[in-house]
Backbone as CSV, one residue per row, in Angstrom:
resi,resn,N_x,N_y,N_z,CA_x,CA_y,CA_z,C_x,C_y,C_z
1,UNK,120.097,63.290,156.308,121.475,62.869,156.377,121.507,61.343,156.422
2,UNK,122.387,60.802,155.686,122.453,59.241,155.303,122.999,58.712,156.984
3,UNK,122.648,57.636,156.999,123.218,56.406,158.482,125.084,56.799,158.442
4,UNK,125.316,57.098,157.959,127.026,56.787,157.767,127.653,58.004,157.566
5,UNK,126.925,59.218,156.959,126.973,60.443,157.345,126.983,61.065,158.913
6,UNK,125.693,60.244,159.732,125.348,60.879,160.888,126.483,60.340,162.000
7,UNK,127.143,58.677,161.213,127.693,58.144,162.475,129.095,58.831,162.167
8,UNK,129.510,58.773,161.132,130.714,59.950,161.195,130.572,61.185,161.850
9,UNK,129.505,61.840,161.666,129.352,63.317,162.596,129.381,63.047,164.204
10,UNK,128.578,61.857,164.248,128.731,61.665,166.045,129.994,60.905,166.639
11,UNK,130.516,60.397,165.755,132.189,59.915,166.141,132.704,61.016,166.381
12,UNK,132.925,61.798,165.215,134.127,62.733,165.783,133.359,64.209,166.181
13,UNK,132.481,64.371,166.572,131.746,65.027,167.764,132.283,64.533,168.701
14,UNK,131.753,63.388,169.247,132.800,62.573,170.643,133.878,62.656,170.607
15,UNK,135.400,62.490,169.808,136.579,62.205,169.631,136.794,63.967,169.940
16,UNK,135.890,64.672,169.595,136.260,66.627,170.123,135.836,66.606,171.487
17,UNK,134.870,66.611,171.747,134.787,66.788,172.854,135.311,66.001,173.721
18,UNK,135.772,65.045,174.083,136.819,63.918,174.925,138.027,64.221,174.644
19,UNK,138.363,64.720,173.799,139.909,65.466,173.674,140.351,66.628,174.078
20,UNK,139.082,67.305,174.019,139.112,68.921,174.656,138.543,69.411,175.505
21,UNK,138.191,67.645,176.302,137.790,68.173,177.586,138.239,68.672,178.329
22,UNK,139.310,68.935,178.571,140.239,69.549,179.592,139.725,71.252,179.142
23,UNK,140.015,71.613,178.432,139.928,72.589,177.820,138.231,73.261,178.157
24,UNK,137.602,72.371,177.636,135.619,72.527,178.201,135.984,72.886,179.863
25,UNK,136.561,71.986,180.381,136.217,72.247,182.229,136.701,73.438,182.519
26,UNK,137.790,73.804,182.234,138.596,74.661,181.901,137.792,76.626,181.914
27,UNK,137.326,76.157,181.081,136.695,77.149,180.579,134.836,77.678,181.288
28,UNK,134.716,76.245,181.586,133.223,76.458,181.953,133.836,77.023,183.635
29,UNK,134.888,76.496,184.337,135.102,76.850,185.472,135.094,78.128,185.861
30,UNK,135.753,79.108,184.741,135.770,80.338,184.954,134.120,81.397,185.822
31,UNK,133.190,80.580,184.941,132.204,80.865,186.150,131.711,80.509,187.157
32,UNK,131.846,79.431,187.640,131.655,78.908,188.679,132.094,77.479,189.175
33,UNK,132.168,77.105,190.474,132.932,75.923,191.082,131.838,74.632,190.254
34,UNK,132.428,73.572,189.976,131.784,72.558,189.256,132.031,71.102,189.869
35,UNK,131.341,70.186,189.929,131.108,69.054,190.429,131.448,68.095,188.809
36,UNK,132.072,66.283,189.131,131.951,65.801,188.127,130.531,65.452,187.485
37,UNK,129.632,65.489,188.108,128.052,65.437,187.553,127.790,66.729,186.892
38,UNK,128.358,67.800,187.726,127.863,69.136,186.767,128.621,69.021,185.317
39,UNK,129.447,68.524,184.946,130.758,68.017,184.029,129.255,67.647,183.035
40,UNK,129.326,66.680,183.310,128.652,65.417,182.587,127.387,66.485,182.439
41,UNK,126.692,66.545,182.999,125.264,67.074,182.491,125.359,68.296,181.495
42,UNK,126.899,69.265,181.910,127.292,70.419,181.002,127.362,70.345,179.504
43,UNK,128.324,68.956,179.384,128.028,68.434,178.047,126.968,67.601,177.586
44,UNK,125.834,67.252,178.213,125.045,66.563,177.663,124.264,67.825,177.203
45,UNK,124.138,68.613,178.159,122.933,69.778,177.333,123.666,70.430,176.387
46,UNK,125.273,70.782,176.578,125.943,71.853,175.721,125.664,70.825,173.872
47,UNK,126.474,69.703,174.109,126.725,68.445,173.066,126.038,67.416,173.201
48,UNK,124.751,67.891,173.415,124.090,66.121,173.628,124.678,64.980,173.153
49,UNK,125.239,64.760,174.280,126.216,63.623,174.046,126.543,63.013,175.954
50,UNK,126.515,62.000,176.052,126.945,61.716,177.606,128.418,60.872,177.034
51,UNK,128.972,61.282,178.660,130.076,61.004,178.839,129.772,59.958,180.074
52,UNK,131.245,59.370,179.904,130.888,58.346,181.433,131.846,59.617,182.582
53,UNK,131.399,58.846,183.588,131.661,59.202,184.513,133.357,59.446,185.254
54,UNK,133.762,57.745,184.540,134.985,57.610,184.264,136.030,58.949,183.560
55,UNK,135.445,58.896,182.240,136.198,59.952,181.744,136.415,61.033,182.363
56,UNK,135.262,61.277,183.225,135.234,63.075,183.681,136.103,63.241,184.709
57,UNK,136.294,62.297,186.130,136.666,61.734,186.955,138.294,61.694,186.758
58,UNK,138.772,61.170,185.279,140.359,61.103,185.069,140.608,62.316,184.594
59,UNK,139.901,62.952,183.828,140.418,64.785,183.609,140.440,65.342,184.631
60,UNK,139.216,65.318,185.690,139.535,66.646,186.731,140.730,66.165,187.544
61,UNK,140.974,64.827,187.569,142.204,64.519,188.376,143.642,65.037,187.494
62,UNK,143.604,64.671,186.443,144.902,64.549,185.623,144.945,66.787,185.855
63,UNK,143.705,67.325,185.532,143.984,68.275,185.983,144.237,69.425,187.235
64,UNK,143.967,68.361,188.373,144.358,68.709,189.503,145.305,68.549,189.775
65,UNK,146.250,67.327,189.370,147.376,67.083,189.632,148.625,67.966,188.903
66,UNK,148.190,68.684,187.537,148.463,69.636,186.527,148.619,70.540,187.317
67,UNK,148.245,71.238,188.264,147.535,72.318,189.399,146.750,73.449,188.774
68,UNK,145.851,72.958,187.630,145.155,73.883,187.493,143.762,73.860,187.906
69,UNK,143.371,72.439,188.901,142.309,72.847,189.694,142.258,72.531,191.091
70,UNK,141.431,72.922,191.930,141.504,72.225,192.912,139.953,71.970,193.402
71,UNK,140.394,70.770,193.990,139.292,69.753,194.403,138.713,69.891,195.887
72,UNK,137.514,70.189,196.471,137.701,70.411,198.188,136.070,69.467,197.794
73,UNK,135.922,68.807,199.553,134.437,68.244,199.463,133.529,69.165,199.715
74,UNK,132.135,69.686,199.217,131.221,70.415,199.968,129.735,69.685,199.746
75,UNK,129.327,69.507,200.917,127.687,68.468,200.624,127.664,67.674,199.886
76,UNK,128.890,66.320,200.527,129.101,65.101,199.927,129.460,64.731,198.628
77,UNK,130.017,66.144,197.898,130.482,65.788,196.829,131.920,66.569,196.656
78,UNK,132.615,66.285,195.816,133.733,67.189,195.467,133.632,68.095,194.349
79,UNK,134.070,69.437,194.553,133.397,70.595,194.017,134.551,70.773,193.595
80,UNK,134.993,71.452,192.382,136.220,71.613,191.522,136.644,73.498,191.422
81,UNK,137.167,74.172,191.659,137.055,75.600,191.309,139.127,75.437,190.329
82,UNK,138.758,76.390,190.231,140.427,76.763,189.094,141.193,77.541,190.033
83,UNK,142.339,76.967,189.725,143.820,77.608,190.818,143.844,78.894,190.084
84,UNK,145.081,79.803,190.375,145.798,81.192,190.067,146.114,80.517,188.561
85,UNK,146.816,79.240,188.821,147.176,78.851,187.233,146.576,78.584,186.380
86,UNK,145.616,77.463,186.908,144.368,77.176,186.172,143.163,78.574,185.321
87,UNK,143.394,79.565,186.353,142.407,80.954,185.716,143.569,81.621,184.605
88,UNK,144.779,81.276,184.575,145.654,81.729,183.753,145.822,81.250,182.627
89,UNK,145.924,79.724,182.501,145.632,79.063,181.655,144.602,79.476,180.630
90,UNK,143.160,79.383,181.120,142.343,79.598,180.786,141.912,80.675,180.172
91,UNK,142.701,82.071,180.669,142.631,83.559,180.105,143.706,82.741,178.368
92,UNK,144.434,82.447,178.724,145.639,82.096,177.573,144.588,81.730,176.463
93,UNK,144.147,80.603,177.151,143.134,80.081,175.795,142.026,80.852,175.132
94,UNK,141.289,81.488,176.119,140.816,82.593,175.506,141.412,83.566,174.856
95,UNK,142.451,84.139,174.764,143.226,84.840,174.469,143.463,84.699,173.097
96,UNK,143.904,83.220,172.369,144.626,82.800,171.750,143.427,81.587,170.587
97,UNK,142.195,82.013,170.981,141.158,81.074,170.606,141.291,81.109,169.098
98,UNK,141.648,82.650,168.369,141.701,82.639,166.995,142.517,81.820,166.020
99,UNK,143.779,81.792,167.123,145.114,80.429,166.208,144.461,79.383,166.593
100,UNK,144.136,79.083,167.555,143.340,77.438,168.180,142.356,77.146,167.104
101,UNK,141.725,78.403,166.607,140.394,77.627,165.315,141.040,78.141,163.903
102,UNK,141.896,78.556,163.853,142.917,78.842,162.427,143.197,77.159,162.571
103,UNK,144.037,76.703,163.811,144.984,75.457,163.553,143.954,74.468,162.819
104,UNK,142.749,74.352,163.402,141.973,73.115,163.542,141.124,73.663,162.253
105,UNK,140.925,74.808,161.609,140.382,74.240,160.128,141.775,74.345,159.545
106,UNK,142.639,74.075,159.646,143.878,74.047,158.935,144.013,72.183,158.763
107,UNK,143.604,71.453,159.199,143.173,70.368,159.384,142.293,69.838,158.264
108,UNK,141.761,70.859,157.389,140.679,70.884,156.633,140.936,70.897,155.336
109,UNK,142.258,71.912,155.416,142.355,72.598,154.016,144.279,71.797,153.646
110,UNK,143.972,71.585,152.391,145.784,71.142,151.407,146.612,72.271,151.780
């Protein structure tokens, strides 16, 4: 793959996943309570790709404040689990994943 091929693929690799992060936490929460480091390391192994810290830090907030998570401290860190709404949400999107990847190769096609 050419230099300008690969940096287009890893741009908007990043520009997906930083946009749909909400959506990633979201979803990974459903199994278990998550830390912003567990965040970050989730996508580095899922998308080898790192995120800052920053970023992860303003989603779980913007989505706590959303009330679809909530935040409590346990062994010096803050541990994230999904509200009643937040697990509702999340069923939705699962639910509905087939129009969500209809929309986005619709993006693709005239």
């Amino acid at each position: 793959m050419s230099a300008l091929k690969s940096d287009t693929m890893n741009t908007m690799q990043r520009r997906v996943v930083q946009n749909f992060l909400d959506v990633i936490v979201l979803l990974k929460l459903r199994k278990s309570p998550l830390s912003a480091y567990d965040v970050i390391s989730f996508v580095h192994l899922k998308f080898h790709m790192l995120i800052s810290s920053g970023t992860v830090y303003a989603n779980l907030y913007a989505l706590e404040r959303n009330g679809l998570l909530k935040g409590e401290y346990a062994q010096k860190k803050r541990v994230y689990k999904l509200t009643e709404r937040g697990k509702e949400t999340a069923m939705t999107l699962l639910n509905h994943k087939d129009k969500i990847l209809d929309f986005v190769l619709s993006l693709f096609v005239d």
